[in-house]
N, C-alpha and C positions, 0 to 999 in steps of 0.2 A: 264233155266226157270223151277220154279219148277211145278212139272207134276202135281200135286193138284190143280192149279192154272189155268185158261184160259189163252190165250194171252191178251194180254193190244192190247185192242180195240181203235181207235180213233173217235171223231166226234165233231158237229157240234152244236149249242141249239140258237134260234135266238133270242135275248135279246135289250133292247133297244137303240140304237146307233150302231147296228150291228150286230156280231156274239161274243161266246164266245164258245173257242175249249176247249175241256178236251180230258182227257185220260178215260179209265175205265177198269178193270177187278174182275172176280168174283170168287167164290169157285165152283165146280162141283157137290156137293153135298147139302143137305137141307140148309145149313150154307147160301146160296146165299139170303134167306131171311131174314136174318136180317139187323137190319136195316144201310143204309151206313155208310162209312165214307169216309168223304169229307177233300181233300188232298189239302192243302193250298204250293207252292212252297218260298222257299226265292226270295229275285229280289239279281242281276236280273238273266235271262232265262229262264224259264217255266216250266209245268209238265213233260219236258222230264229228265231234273234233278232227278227226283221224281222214274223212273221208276221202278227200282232197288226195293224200298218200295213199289211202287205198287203193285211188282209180292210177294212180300213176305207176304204183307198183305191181298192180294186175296187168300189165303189160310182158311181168318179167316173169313172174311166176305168183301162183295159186295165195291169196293173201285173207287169212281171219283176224280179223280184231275183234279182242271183249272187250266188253261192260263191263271193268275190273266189278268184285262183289262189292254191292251196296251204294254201285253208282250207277247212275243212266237205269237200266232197263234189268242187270240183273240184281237177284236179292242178295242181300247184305248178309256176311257169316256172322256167328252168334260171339256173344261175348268181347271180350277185347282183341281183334285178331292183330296178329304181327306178319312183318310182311313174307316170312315162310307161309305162316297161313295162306297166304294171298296167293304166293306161291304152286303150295301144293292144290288153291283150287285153280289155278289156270292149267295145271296138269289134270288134272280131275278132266276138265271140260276139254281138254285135247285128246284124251284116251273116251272120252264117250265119244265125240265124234270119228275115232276111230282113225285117227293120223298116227304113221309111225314115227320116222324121223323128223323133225320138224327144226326149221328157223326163228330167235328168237328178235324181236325189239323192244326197246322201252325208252319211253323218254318221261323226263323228269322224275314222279311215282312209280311208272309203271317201267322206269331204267331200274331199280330198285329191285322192283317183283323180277322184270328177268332175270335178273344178276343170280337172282335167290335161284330162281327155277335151273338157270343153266348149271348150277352147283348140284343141286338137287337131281338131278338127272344130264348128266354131263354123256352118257351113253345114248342119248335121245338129240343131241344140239347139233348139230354140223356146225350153227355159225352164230353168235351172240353180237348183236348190234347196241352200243350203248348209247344212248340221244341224251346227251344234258345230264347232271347227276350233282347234287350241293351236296358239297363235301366241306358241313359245316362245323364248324366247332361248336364244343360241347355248352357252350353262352350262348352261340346263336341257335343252338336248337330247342334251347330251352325260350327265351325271348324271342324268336321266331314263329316257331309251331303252334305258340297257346296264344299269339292275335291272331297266325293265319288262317287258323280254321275254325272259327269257334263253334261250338255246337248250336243248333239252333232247331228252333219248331215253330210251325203254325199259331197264330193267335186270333184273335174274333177282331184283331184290328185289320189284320193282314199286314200288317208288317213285315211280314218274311219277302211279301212281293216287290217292295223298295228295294229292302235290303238284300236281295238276289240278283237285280240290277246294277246294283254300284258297286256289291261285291266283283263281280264279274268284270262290268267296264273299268272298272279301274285298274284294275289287274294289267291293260294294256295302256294303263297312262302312267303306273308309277311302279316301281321294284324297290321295297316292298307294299302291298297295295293301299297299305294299311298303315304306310307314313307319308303323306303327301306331300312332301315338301319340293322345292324347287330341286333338292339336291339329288332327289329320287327322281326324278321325272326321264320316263323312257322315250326315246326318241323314237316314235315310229305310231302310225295312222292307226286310229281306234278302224274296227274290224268294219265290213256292210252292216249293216243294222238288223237284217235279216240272220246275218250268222252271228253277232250279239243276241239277239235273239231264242236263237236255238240255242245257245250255249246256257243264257237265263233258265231255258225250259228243261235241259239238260240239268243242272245243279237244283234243280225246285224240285225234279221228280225225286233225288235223293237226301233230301234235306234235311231229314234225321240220321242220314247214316253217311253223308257226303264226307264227313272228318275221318271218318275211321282208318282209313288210307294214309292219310296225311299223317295223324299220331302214330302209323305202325311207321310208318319212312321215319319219322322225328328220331324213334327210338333203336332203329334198326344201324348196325355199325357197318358202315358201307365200303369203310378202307376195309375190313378186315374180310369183308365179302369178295369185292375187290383181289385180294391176295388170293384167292383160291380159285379163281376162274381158270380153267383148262383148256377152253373150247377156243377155234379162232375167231376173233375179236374183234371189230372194229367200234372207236369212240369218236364223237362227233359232237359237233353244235353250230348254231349258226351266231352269224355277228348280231342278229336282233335280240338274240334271249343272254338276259342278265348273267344264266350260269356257265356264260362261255367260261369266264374266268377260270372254271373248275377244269376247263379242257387239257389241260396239260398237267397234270396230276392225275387225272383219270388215265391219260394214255402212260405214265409212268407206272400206276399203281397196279396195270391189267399187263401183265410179260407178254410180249411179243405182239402186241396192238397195234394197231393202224389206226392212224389219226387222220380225220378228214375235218373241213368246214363245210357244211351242207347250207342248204338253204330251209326256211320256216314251213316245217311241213303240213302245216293247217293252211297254207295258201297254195294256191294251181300251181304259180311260179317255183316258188322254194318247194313245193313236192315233186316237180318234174328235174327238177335239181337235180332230189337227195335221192330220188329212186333212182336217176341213172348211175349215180357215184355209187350208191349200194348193191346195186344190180354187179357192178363192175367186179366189186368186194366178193360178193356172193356167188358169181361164177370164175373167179378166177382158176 
C-alpha cells in the first residue's frame, strides 16, 4: 500500500431499496480536498476489483467506489433496471453522502452507468473518465449478452459453487469466456489465486442479481449516450483488455476527448499507471 495513501475504508450509505456499500480512501495531505472521484467497477464483482486503483489514486485526490446495485455488497434495485436506473442510484448514494461536485469513472459496465450519470447531471461532473466501453452491434449484443450472463441460483447440488469459478477464471483465459477456442484465447497470466478468489466470492454474494447490470448495458445505446456528453473527457483502455478495439470510436464518438493507453487497473502495476496519467487529466 502506498504510504501517501490511507487504507481503503469500507462502508455503508442508506439509499432507496436498501443499502449501497462502497469502498473509500484519501490523500494525507491538502489534496484530500478536492473534489472526489467516484469509481464505477466492471460486472461482474464489485469495488473490491477496483482496489488496487483505489490505493493508487488516493494518492491524488479523495476516491469512492460502489457496489454498482445488486453486485458485491449492495442491494439489487427492483424490477428490470436499465442503466439510468443505475445511474440515478449512483447519484442517490453521492448526494447521501453528501459530496457536491464530484469526478466520474467507469470501466467496462460501470463506463456505461457513468456516461449515463455524467448526462444526467452534467452540472455536478467536472471531469468524466471513460475506461473500456463495447460498442457492439446490434447481433453481437443479442448473441453476446444472453451466454454472458446467464441467470443463475443456488441448488441442493451446489452447482453454482463450480460454476462461479470457471465462470470467473475463464473470463481471463478466453474473450469471450464462454467460447473457448484457440481463436479466443487471451494472452495474459490467470490472476494470484487469492484475488481469483475474492472475485469468486465477489460474484457468489450476488448471484441472483449479478446479471442485471449486464442486461441493462446489452440494451442501453451507448453511441447515442456517447453523443451527448458535455463534460471533459478522457477515454482510455489498456493493451490487455479485448475492448481496446473500441478505443478509437469512443474517443471519436465523445467531441473533444483525450485518448490515453493506460495500464490494467485491477493490478498494482497498471493502476499506478493509469492513476498517474488520470491524475495528470484531472488536474490539468
Amino acid at each position: 500500500m502506498s504510504a501517501s495513501a490511507t487504507p481503503i475504508r469500507r462502508g455503508f450509505v442508506d439509499v432507496s431499496g436498501g443499502q449501497m456499500h462502497y469502498r473509500h480512501a484519501r490523500p494525507t495531505d491538502a489534496r484530500a480536498d478536492n473534489a472526489p472521484l467516484i469509481v464505477l467497477h466492471p460486472s461482474p464483482g464489485s469495488s473490491l476489483m477496483m482496489a488496487p486503483f483505489i490505493r493508487a489514486m488516493a494518492k491524488y485526490l479523495p476516491v469512492y467506489a460502489f457496489d454498482t446495485r445488486g453486485n458485491g455488497d449492495s442491494d439489487p434495485l427492483s424490477g428490470q433496471p436499465t442503466i439510468p436506473d443505475f445511474a440515478a442510484a449512483t447519484w442517490e448514494a453521492i448526494d447521501a453522502l453528501g459530496l457536491g461536485t464530484v469526478r466520474l469513472l467507469g470501466t467496462h459496465t460501470g463506463a456505461s452507468i457513468a456516461t449515463d450519470a455524467a448526462n444526467q447531471r452534467a452540472d455536478r461532473v467536472s471531469e468524466l473518465i471513460i475506461d473500456n466501453m463495447g460498442l457492439w452491434s446490434d447481433k453481437k449484443k443479442t448473441t453476446h449478452f444472453d451466454r454472458n450472463s446467464p441467470k443463475m441460483a443456488p441448488d441442493s447440488m451446489g452447482s453454482q459453487l463450480n460454476w462461479a469459478w470457471h465462470y470467473c477464471r475463464d473470463q481471463y483465459l478466453f474473450s469471450p469466456w464462454y467460447d473457448p477456442t484457440e481463436a479466443n484465447r487471451r494472452t495474459i497470466d490467470l490472476p494470484d489465486p487469492q484475488v481469483l478468489h475474492e472475485f469468486v466470492v465477489e460474484v457468489l454474494k450476488a448471484l441472483g442479481t449479478y446479471h442485471m447490470s449486464y442486461s441493462a448495458a446489452a440494451v442501453f445505446d451507448k453511441r447515442a449516450a456517447l453523443a451527448q456528453v458535455s463534460v471533459r473527457t478522457l477515454v482510455s483502455s489498456n493493451l490487455r483488455d479485448p475492448l481496446m478495439l473500441h478505443l478509437d470510436e469512443l474517443h471519436a464518438r465523445v467531441r473533444g476527448s483525450v485518448r490515453e493507453v493506460v495500464g490494467d487497473l485491477e493490478t498494482e502495476d497498471g493502476a499506478e499507471i493509469s492513476a498517474e496519467i488520470y491524475a495528470a487529466f484531472l488536474n490539468a
